[in-house]
N, C-alpha and C positions, 0 to 999 in steps of 0.2 A: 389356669390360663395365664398368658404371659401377660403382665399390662401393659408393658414397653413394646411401640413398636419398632422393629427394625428399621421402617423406610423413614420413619419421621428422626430419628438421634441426626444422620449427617448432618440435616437438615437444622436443627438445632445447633448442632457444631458451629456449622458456617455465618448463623446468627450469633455466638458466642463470637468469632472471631472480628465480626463484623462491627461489634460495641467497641471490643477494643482499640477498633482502629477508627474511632468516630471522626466527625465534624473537626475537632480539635489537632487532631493528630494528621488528617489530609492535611487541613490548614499551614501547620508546620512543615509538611513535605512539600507544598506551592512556594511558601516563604522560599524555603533552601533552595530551591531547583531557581527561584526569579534573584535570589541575590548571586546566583553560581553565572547567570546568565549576562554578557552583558547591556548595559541599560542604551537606550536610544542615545541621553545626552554623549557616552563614551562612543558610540561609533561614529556620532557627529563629530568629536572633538580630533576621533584618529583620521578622519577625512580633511578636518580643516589643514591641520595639520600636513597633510600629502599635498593639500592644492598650496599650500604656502611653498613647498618644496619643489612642484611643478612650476610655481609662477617665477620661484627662483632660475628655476634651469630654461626652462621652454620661451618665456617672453625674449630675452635678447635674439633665440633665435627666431622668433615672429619678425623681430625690427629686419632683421641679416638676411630675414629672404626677402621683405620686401625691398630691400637694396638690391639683392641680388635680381627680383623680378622686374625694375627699372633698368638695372643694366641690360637685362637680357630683349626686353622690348623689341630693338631692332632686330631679333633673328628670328620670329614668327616663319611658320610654312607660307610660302606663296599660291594663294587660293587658285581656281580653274576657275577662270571666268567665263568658259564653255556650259559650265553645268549650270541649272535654273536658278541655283540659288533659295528653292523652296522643293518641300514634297512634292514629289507629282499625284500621292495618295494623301487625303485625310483618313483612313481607316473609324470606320464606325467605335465609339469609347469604349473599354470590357474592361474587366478587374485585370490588374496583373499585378503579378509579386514584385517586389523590391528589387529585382535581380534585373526583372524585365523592365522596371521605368529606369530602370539603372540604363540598360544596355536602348532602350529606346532615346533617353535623354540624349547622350551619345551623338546618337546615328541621327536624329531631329540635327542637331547640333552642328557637326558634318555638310547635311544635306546645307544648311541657311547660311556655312561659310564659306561653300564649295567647296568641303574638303578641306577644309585649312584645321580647324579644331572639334574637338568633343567636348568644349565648355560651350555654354550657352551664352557667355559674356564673348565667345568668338577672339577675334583679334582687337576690340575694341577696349584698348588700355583705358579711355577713362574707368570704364563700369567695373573694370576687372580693381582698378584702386579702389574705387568707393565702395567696394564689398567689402575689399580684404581690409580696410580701413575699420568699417562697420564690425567684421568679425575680432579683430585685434583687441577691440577697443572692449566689445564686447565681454571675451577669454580675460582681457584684465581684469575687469571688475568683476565676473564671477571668482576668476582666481584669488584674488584680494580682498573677497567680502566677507565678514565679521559672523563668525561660529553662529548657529543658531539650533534650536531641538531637529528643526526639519529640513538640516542642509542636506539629507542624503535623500531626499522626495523629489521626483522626476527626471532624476540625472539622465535616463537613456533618451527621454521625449526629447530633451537638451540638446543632447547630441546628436541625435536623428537631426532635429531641425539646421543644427551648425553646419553639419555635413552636405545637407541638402544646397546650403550656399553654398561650402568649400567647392562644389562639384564644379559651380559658375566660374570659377577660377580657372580652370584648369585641369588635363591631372596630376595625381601625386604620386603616378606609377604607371605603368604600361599595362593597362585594363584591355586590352585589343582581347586576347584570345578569354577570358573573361567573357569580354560583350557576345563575342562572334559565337561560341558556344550557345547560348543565352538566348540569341535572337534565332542562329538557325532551328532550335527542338522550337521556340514558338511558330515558324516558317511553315515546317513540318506541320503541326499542330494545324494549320490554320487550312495550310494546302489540301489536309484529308476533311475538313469541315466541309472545304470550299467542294469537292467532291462526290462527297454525300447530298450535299444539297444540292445540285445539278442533277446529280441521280433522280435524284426525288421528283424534280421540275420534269423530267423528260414529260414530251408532249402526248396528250393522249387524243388530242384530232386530227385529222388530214391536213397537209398541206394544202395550201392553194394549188390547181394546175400552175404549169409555166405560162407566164405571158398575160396573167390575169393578176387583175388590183383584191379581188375577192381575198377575204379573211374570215375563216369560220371562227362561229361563235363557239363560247367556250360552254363547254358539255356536250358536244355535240360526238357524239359515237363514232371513232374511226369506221371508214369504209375500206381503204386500202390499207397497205403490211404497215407494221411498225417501224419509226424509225430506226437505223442499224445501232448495236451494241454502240456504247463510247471503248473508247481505247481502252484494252488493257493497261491497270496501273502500273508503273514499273518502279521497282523500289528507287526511293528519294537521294540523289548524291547534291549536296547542297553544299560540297566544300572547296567546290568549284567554280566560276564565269561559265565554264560550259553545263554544268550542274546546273542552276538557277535559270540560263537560257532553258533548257529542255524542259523543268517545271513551267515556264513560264507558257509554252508551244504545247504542253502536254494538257493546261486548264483550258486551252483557246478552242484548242481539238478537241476536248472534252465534251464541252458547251456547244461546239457546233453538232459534233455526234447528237446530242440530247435536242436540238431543234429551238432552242431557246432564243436565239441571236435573232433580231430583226431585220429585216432588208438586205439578205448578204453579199447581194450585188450593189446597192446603192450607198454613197456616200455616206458617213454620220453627218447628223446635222450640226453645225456648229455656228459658233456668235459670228455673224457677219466683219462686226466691228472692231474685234479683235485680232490683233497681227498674227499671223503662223509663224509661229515658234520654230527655231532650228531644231532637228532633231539634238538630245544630247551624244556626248561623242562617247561618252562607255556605251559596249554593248547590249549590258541591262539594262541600263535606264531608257534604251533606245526604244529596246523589244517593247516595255512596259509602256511607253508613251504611245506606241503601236497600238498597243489594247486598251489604254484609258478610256476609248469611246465606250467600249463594252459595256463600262460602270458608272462612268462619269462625264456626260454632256448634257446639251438641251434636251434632247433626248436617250436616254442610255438603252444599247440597242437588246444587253438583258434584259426580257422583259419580266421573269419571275424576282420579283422585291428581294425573297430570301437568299434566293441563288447570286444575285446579282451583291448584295452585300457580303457573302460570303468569299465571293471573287475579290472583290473590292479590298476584303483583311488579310487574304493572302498575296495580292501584287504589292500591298504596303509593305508585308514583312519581308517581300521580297527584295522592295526597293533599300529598305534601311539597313538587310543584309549586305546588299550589294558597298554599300557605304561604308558598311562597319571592314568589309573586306577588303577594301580598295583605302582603308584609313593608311596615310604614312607613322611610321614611328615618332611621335611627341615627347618631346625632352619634357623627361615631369618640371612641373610650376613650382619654383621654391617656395613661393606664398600659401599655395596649396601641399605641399609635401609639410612642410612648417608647419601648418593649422591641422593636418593630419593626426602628424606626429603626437600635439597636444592633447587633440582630442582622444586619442588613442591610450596615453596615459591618464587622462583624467577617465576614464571608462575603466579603467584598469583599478587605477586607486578604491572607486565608486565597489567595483565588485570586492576587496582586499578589504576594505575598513568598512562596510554598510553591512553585518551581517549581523545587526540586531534586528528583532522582534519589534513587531506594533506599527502600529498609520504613521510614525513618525520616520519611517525607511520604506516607505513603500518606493515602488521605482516606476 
C-alpha cells in the first residue's frame, strides 16, 4: 500500500512555498512598495509649492477685481419696488442637495431684492466689501502659509466653506439656466407630493346641508355619494408663466374637488390690524397670494395638517421658480469671478499634488 498520500503532497507543496516567502521577505516587499510610493511630507511639499504659484498669479488679480467691483457699483439692476420684497412662502425645512440650496439661495435672494440680485449681500456694497475683504485676506494667508505634514487635510471642506461666501458676492457667471433647471424638477417633485396627499385627505363624511352652521364629526359614516373625482392630472409644463399659472389653478381645483377647503363661500380670516397688501404685479406671484390663505393665515382654510403643508412646499417652489425665471441677466462680480477663479485652481492643485497615502492627506 502506497504511504503517500495524493491529496495531502499539494498541500505540503504550498506549505513549502509559504516558508519561503516568510515574515522576513513580506517585510521586504512592504519596505519596496512604501519607499516606491510617495511619502505624505512630498505631496505636502508639491502643494506648497503650487499654492506659492497660485498666490503669485491669482492675488493681484483679487486686488483688480475688487477695483474693478467699486468701479462698477454704480450700474447695479434697478430693483421692482412693486414686488414684496420677502417670500410670500416659508416652505416647511427638508434635506436638499447642494444644487437645490444652490438654486434656492438664488431665488431667496431675488425675492428680498425685488429682483435686483442672486447674492444675498443684494445691492448693499458695504457687506458685499467686508466679505470680499474677509475672503482676500483670508486666500492670502492660506496661500502664503508655511509647508507643513498636513497642508493637504480638509482642502475641499475649505472650499466649500469659501464658496459659500463667494456666492454672497455676487455671481461669477450666468447660473440662470443652471438654477431654473434645478428648481423646476424640485417644483415638479413637490407638486406630485402636494397631490397625493390631497388624494389621501379626500373627505370621508357628509357635508353639511346648504344653509346650515352644522359640521359633522369626524368618523362619522357618509350617508350621501362621495365627493366627485379631483381633476385629472395633466402632464406638468413648468417652463412657462402660463405653465406655472395652470399648476397653480390645477392644486386649488384639486383641493376643492377633495372637500378639504373650509368655508368656501366665506372670507379667510385675517389680522385685522394689518394693511392689505397690493396684489403683486407678476402674474404668479399674484395667483399664489390668491391662494396663500389656503395655507397660511389665522386660520388656514386646509384643514388636513399633511395636505395643507404639502400645498404650502409646492406654492413655495412655485414662487422661487417664478423668480428664478423672471431673473434679468447679471454681469458676473469681478470680486466674485476672482475669488472663483482661485478657488478653482487651488482645488485643482489639492487633487494634482495630494495623492499620497495616510491621515496626513485625508481631504
Amino acid at each position: 500500500m502506497n504511504s503517500h498520500n495524493p491529496i495531502l503532497l499539494p498541500l505540503a507543496f504550498v506549505c513549502v512555498l509559504a516558508q519561503g516567502i516568510g515574515p522576513s521577505a513580506a517585510a521586504g516587499a512592504k519596505q519596496a512598495a512604501t519607499a516606491a510610493a510617495p511619502q505624505p511630507d512630498e505631496c505636502a511639499m508639491r502643494y506648497h509649492a503650487s499654492l506659492g504659484r497660485i498666490a503669485a498669479d491669482d492675488l493681484p488679480l483679487l486686488r483688480d477685481g475688487a477695483a474693478a467691483g467699486t468701479a462698477n457699483s454704480s450700474t447695479e439692476i434697478v430693483a421692482d419696488q412693486a414686488l414684496p420684497g420677502v417670500p410670500l412662502f416659508m416652505a416647511p425645512g427638508r434635506q436638499r442637495s447642494r444644487a437645490e440650496i444652490s438654486a434656492l439661495t438664488a431665488a431667496v435672494a431675488l425675492a428680498r431684492t425685488r429682483g435686483r440680485s442672486t447674492a444675498l449681500a443684494g445691492g448693499n456694497a458695504a457687506d458685499r466689501a467686508w466679505i470680499a475683504a474677509r475672503l482676500r485676506e483670508d486666500l492670502g494667508d492660506y496661500l502664503n502659509q508655511k509647508p507643513t505634514p498636513y497642508l493637504c487635510s480638509g482642502v475641499p471642506a475649505y472650499l466649500e466653506t469659501l464658496r459659500s461666501f463667494a456666492a454672497r458676492l455676487g455671481p461669477a457667471g450666468d447660473r440662470r439656466q443652471e438654477w431654473i433647471a434645478t428648481q423646476r424638477g424640485l417644483a415638479e417633485n413637490s407638486i406630485r407630493a402636494a397631490g397625493d396627499a390631497i388624494g389621501k385627505a379626500r373627505l370621508t363624511i357628509a357635508l353639511p346641508a346648504s344653509g346650515t352652521d352644522l359640521r359633522p364629526a369626524a368618523g362619522i359614516a357618509r350617508t350621501d355619494p362621495p365627493p366627485p373625482p379631483p381633476p385629472a392630472r395633466q402632464p406638468m409644463e413648468l417652463g412657462t408663466e402660463a405653465g406655472l399659472l395652470a399648476a397653480i389653478d390645477h392644486l386649488v381645483a384639486d383641493a376643492k374637488a377633495a372637500n378639504i377647503i373650509d368655508d368656501l363661500t366665506v372670507p379667510a380670516t385675517t389680522d385685522a390690524t394689518a394693511p392689505a397688501a397690493p396684489p403683486p404685479p407678476r402674474p404668479v406671484l399674484a395667483k399664489l397670494a390668491e391662494a396663500k390663505p389656503l395655507v397660511t393665515s389665522a386660520r388656514p382654510r386646509i384643514r388636513d395638517r399633511t395636505a395643507r403643508l404639502k400645498l404650502l412646499a409646492a406654492f413655495s417652489d412655485l414662487e422661487m421658480l417664478d423668480y428664478l425665471m423672471k431673473a434679468p441677466a447679471e454681469m458676473p462680480d469681478p470680486i466674485a469671478s476672482a475669488i472663483g477663479k482661485t478657488l478653482g485652481d487651488v482645488e485643482a492643485a489639492q487633487k494634482a499634488d495630494c495623492t499620497c497615502g495616510g491621515a496626513a492627506v485625508r481631504p
